[in-house]
C-alpha positions in Angstrom: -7.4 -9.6 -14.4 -7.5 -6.6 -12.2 -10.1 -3.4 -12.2 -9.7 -0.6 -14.5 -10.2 3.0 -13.4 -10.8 5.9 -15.6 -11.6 9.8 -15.2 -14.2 11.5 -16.5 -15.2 15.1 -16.5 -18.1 17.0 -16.7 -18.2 20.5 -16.5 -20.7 22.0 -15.2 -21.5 19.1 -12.7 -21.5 21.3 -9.9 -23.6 19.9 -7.2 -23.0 22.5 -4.1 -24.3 25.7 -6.7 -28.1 26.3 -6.0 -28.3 27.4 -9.3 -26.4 24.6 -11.2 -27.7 21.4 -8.7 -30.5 20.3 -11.0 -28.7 20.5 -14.5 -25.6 19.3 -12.7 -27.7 16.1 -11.6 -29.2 15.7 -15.0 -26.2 15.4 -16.9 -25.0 12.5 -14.4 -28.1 10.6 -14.7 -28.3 10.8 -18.7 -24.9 8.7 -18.5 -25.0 4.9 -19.1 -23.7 3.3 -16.1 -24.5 0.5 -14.1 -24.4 2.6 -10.7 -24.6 6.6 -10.8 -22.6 7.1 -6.8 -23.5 10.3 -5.1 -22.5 11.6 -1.8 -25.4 13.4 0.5 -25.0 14.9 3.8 -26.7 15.0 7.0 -28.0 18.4 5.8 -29.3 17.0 2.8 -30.8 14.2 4.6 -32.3 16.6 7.1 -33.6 18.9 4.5 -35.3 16.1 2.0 -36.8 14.4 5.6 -37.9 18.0 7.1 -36.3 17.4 10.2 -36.8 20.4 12.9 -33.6 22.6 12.5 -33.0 22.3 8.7 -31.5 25.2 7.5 -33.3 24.7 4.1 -36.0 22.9 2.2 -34.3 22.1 -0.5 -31.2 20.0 -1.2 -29.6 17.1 -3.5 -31.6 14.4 -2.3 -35.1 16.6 -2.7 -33.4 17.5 -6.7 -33.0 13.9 -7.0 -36.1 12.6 -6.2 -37.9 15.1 -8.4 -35.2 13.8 -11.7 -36.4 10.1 -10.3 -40.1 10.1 -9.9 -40.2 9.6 -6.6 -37.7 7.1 -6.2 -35.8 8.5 -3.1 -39.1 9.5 -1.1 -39.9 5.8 -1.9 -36.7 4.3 -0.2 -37.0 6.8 2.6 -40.4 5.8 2.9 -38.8 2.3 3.5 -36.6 3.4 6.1 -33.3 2.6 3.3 -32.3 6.2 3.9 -30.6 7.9 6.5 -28.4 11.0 8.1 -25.6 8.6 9.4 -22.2 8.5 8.0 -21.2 5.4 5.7 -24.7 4.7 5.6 -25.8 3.5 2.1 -28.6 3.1 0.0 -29.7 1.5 -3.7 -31.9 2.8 -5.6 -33.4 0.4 -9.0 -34.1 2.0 -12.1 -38.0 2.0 -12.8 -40.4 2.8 -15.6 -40.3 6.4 -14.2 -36.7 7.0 -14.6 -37.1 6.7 -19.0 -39.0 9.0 -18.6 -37.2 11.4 -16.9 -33.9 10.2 -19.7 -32.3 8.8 -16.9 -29.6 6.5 -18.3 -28.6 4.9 -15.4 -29.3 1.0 -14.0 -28.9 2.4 -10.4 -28.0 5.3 -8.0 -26.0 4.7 -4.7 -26.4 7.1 -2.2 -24.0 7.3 0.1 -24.0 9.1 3.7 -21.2 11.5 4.1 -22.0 12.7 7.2 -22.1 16.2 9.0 -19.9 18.6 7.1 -19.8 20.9 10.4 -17.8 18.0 12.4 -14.2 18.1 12.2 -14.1 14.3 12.6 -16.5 13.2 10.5 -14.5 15.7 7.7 -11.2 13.5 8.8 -9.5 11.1 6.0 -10.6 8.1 8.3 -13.4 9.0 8.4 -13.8 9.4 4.0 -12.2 5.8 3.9 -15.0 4.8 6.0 -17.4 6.1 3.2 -15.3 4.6 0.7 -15.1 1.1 2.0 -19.3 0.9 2.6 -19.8 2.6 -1.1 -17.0 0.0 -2.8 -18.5 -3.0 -1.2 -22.4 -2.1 -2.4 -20.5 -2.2 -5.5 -18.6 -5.0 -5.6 -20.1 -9.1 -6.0 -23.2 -8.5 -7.1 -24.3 -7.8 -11.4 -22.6 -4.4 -11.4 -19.6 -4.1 -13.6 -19.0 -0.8 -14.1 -19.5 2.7 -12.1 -19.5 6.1 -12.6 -18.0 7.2 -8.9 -19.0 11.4 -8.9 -15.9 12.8 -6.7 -17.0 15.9 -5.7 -20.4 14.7 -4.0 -18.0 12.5 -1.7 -15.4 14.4 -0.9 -15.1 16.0 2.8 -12.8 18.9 1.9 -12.4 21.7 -1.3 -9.2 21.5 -1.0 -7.3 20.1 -3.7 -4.5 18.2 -1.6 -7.5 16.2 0.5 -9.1 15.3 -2.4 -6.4 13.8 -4.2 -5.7 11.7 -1.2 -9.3 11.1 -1.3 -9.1 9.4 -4.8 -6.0 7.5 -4.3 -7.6 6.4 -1.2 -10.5 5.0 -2.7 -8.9 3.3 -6.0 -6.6 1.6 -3.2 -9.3 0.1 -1.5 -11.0 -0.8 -5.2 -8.1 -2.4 -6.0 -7.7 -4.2 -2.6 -11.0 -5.6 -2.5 -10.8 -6.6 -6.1 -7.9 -8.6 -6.1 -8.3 -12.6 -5.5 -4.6 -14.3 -6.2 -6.0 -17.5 -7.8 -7.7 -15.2 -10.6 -4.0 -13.5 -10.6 -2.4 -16.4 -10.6 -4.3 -19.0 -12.7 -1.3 -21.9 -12.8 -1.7 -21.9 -9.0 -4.7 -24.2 -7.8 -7.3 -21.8 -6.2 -10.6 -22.0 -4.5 -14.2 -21.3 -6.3 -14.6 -18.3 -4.0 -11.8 -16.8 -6.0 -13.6 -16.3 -8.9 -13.3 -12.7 -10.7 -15.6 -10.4 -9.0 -17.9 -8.8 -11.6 -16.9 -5.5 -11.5 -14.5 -4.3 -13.4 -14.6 -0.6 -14.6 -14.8 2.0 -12.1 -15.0 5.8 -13.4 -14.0 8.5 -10.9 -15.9 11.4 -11.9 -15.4 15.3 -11.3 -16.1 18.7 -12.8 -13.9 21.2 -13.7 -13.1 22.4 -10.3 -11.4 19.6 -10.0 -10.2 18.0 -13.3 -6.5 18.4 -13.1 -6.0 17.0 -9.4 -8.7 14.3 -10.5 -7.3 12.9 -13.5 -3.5 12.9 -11.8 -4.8 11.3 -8.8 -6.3 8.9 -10.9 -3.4 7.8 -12.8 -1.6 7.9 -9.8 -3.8 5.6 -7.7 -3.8 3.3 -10.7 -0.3 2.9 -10.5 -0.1 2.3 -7.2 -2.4 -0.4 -7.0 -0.6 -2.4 -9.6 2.6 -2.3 -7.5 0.3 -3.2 -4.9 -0.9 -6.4 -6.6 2.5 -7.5 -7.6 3.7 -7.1 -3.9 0.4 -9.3 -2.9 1.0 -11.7 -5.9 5.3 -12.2 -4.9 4.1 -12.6 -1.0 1.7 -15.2 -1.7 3.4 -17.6 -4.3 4.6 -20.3 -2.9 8.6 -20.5 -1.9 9.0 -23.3 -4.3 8.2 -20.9 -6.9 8.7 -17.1 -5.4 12.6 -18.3 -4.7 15.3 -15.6 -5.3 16.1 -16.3 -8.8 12.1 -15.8 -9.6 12.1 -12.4 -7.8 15.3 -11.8 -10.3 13.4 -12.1 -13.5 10.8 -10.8 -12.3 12.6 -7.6 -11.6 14.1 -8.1 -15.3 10.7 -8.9 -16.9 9.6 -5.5 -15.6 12.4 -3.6 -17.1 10.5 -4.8 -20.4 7.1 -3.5 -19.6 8.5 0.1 -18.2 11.3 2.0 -17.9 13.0 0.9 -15.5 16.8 -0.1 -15.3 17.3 -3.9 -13.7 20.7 -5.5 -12.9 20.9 -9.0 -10.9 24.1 -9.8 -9.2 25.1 -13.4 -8.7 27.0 -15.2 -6.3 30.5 -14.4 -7.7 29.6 -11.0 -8.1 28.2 -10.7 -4.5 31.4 -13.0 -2.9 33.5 -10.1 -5.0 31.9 -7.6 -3.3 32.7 -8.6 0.0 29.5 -9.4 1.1 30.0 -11.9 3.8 27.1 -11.3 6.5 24.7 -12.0 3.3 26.4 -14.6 2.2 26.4 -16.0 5.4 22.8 -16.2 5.5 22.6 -17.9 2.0 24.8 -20.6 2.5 22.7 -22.9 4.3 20.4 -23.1 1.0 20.7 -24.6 -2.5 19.4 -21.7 -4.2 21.9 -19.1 -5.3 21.3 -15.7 -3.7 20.7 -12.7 -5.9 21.5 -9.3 -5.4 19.0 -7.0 -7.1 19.3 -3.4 -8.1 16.0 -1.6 -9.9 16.8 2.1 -11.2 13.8 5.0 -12.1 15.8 7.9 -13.7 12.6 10.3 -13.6 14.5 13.1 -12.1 17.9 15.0 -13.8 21.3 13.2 -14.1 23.4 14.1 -11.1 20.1 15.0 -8.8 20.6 12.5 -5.7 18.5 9.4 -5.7 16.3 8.1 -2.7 17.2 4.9 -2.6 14.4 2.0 -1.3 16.3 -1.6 0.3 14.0 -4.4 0.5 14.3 -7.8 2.5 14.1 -10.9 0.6 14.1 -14.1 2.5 11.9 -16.1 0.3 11.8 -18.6 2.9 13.2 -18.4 6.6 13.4 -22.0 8.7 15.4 -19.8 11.0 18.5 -21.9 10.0 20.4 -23.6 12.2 18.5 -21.8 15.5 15.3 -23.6 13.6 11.9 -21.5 14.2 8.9 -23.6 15.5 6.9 -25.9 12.7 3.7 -24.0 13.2 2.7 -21.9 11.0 6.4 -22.3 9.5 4.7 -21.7 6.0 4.2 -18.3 7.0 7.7 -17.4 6.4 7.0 -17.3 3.0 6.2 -13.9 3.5 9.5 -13.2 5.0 10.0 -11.5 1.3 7.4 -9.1 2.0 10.2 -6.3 2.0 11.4 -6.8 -1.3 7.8 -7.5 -2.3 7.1 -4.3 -1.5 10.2 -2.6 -3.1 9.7 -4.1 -5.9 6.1 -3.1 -6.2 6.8 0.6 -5.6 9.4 0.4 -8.2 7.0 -0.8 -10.6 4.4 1.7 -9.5 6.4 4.6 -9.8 7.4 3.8 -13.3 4.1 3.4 -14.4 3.7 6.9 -13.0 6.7 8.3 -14.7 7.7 10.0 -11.4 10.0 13.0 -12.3 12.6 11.9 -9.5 15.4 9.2 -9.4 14.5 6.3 -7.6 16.6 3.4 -6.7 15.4 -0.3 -5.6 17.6 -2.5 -3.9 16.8 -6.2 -2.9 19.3 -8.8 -1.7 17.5 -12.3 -1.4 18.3 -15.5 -0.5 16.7 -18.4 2.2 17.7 -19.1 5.2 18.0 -23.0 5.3 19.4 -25.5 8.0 22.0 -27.7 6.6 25.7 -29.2 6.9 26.5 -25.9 4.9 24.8 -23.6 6.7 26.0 -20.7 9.2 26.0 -21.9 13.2 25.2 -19.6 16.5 29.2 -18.5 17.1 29.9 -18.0 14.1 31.9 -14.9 13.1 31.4 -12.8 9.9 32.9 -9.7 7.9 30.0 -7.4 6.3 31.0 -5.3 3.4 31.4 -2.7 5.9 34.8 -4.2 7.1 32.4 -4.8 10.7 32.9 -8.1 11.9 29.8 -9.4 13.6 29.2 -12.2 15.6 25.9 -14.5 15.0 24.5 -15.5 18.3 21.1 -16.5 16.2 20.7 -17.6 12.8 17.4 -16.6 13.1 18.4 -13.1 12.9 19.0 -13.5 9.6 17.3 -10.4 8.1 19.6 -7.9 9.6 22.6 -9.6 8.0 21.4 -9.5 4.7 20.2 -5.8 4.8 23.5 -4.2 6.2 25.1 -5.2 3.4 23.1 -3.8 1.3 23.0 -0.4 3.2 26.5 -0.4 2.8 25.9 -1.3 -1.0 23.9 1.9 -1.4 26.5 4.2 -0.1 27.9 4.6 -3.6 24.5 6.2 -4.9 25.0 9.2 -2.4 21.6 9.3 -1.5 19.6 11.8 -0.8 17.2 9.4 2.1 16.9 5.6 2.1 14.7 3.5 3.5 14.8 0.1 4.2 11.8 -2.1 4.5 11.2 -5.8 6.3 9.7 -8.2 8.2 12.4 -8.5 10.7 11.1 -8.7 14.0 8.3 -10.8 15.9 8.8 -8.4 18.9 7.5 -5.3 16.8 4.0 -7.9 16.6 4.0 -7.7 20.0 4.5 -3.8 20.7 2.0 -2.9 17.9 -0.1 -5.5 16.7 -1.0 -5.5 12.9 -2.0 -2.0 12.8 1.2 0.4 12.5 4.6 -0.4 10.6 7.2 0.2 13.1 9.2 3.2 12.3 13.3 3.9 13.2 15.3 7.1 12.4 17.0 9.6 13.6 16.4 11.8 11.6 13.0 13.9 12.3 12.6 15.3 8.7 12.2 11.9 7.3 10.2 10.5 10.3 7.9 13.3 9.7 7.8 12.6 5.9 6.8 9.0 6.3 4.6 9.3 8.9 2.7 12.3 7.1 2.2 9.7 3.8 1.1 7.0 6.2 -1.7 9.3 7.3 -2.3 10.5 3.7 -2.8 6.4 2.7 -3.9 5.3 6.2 -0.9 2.7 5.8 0.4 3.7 9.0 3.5 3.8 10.9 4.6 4.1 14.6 7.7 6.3 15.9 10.0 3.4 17.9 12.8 5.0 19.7 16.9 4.3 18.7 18.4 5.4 21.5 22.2 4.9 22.0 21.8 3.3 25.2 20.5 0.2 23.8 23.5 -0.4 21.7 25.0 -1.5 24.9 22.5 -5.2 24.2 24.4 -5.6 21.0 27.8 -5.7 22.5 30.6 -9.0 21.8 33.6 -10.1 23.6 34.5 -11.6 20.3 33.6 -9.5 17.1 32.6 -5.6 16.2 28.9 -6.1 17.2 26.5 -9.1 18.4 23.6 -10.1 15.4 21.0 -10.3 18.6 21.0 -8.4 22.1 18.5 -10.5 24.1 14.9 -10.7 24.3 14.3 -7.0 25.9 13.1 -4.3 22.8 14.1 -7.0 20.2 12.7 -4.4 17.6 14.7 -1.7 18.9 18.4 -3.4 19.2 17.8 -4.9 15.6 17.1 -1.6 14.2 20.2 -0.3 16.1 22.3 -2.9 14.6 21.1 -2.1 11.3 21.9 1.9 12.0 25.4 1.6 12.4 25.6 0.9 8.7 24.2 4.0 7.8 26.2 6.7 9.1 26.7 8.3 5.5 23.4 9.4 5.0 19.5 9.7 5.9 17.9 6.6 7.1 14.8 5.3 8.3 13.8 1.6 8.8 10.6 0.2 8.5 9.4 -2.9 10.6 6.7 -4.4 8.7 6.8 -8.1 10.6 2.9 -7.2 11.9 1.5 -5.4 8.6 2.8 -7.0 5.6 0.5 -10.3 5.6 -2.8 -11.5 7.3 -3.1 -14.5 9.1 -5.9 -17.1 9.4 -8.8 -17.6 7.4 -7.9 -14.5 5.8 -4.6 -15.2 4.8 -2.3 -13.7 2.7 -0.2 -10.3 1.6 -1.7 -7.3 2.0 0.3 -4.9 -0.4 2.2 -3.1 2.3 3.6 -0.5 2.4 3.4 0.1 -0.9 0.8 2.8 -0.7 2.7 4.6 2.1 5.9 4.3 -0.1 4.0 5.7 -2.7 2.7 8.7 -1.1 6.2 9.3 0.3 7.9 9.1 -2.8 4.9 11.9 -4.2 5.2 14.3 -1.7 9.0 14.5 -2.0 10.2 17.7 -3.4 
């Protein structure tokens, strides 16, 4: 069970007009909801409190107090109330409020901030907002809420406060989900019981309807690919293996249009894929080539095409990783996760452009089978490549499928993955490490990582460290060394993709959450979503 979100318009709800603040208010509060949530400035605050340097008397909050008997005074009066952004306050129907045909169970006022500072106007700053107002919401008796956007948002214009909604049905969605509610075969704790709210309503007036009600039904989209990306990364390998993330590719074609075909060993070994196959051979699982189509745009119009990682489970093969926290590398699928999840998303949203999803996935497993250090290898690129770490798997299996995409002349692609452990260590868990050459499409992703606040981080591709990846034996080495281990795998990967745009994504520090928190965290599907928007 995930949360359902809705628009809802009222007209006239226009609560920055003088004229229009108090019938604007009223028709808010005659709706039945279990949580009315308005936005209020430091101006407001200052104003309703009479601090010295008000520009007015009036304001929302002094409106609202008058429509609630009192109500706000009252929680001011208990010091509940205040100027300071994110700063939030519940207010409990009383006998007053029938009197006054107020329909609501509750009003959550929520601090904006001061309007006149540039950074408390900032997207971080709104998600900020966001987050306190959504967690007031959430595990408590409230199940449904009527969100007003225009109270809330920081800017008039109509871009911001699109990003703004999106924004806040991701994080809705986010602190809604619980994988053992999700997942009910899997054994789960009690504290992933089904939170109790379940319907929130974004709210606007007509100033806003048409970017409201599309940002809504884009958000909601996105935050289902979202929760399949979370639900792929945390199954278990035994179940997530490559032939599950198969039908679940197929199993979608079902529920949307979407376009699924799943290549087989035969058909991959015909295809000449032999640095992917070299990682699969180790395993008793067949690998599976998957290839997801959107055909929103016209026929002919060049596709951008997505390429997703899927180890289901890495050991590290032969050059065998550490046992602790070995059962982390379950996530090592968090590429394709993601893949698939924006596939799903943007088919949902009928995106009016041609999208393409491709996932190879297999494991990476130590046995008498399986690929040694030394060994050489032909990718489908007619590069020969020799492996000086098995556990440098993910590389192998994505240049094949960068060469793979070459037939769907693209127009950009982007591959996605948890490849390195050294991009952990140059930027923690906060930005997904970014590679490309090309500044268009660096500037495109890094743009939709701000508009999401799913970040990424510009890592250089200079030619000079080509030089690490240099054999005596073969084309090109898997590994060149310990030094900028992020940075010599994306070069290896880049000199499969001569034939068109490409960026890489390195999502080894932001794809999954480790400790008590454990578990997938959805992306970058929301970035991926936002690129894939803003895309002409």
């Amino acid at each position: 069970m995930t949360i359902q979100f809705s628009s809802k318009i009222f007209p006239r709800a226009d609560l920055q007009s003088a004229k229009q603040l108090k019938s604007g208010l009223k028709s808010l509060l005659t709706q039945s909801t279990d949580c009315l949530v308005l936005g209020y400035s430091k101006a407001d605050f200052d104003a309703f409190a009479g601090s010295k340097g008000a520009k007015t008397k009036s304001g929302l909050l002094t409106e609202l107090d008058l429509l609630l008997g009192g109500s706000v005074s009252h929680a001011n009066l208990l010091g509940d109330l205040d100027g300071k952004q994110a700063s939030v306050c519940v207010i409990r129907a009383d006998k007053t409020w029938i009197a006054h045909a107020v329909k609501a169970k509750r009003v959550l006022l929520l601090g904006i901030g001061d309007l006149q500072s540039a950074s408390d106007r900032s997207l971080t700053a709104y998600s900020k907002v966001a987050r306190s107002g959504l967690k007031a919401l959430s595990g408590g008796s409230i199940e449904n809420a009527v969100w007003f956007v225009p109270s809330l948002t920081l800017s008039k214009a109509s871009e911001l406060i699109a990003h703004e909604v999106r924004l806040t049905i991701q994080y809705a969605g986010d602190q809604a989900y619980r994988f053992g509610v999700r997942q009910p075969a899997m054994k789960f704790k009690a504290k992933d019981k089904a939170d109790v709210f379940k319907h929130l309503i974004l709210a606007g007036n007509d100033t806003c309807a048409k970017e409201l009600k599309l940002a809504v039904e884009q958000g909601s989209a996105m935050v289902e690919g979202m929760n399949l990306a979370k639900d792929l990364g945390n199954l278990p390998p035994n179940i997530c293996t490559p032939t599950y993330l198969g039908k679940t590719a197929q199993g979608l074609a079902k529920k949307v249009n979407l376009k699924v075909e799943v290549l087989g060993l035969k058909q991959i070994e015909a295809l000449g894929m032999g640095s992917f196959l070299s990682v699969a051979k180790g395993s008793e699982t067949p690998p599976q080539f998957i290839v997801m189509r959107h055909q929103g745009g016209k026929a002919g119009e060049a596709p951008i095409v997505l390429v997703g990682k899927g180890i289901t489970f890495d050991t590290g093969g032969i050059s065998l990783k550490p046992g602790e926290a070995m059962d982390e590398m379950k996530y090592d699928m968090c590429g394709a996760a993601s893949v698939i999840g924006t596939m799903y998303s943007t088919a949902l949203m009928k995106l009016k452009k041609n999208v393409i999803g491709v996932i190879p996935t297999c494991e990476n497993m130590p046995s008498g089978k399986a690929t040694r250090p030394g060994d050489i290898v032909k990718s489908m690129s007619g590069q020969t490549i020799e492996i000086l770490n098995t556990d440098a798997e993910g590389r192998l299996i994505l240049c094949d499928a960068l060469t793979y995409v070459e037939r769907f002349k693209p127009k950009a692609v982007i591959d996605v993955a948890t490849l390195t452990g050294a991009c952990i260590i140059a930027l923690g868990h906060v930005h997904s490490g970014v590679f490309s050459d090309d500044e268009g499409l660096v500037s495109a992703l890094t743009k939709a990582g701000q508009d999401s606040l799913d970040t990424v981080w510009r890592l250089p591709l200079d030619a000079a460290y080509h030089e690490q990846l240099k054999s005596n034996f073969a084309d090109v080495a898997n590994i060149g060394g310990r030094p900028a281990g992020s940075v010599t795998a994306a070069c290896f990967l880049s000199r499969f993709t001569e034939k068109y745009k490409w960026a890489h994504l390195d999502i080894a520090g932001t794809a999954w959450k480790s400790g008590a928190a454990k578990g997938s965290t959805g992306r970058p599907v929301p970035l991926l979503v936002n690129y894939l928007l803003e895309q002409k």
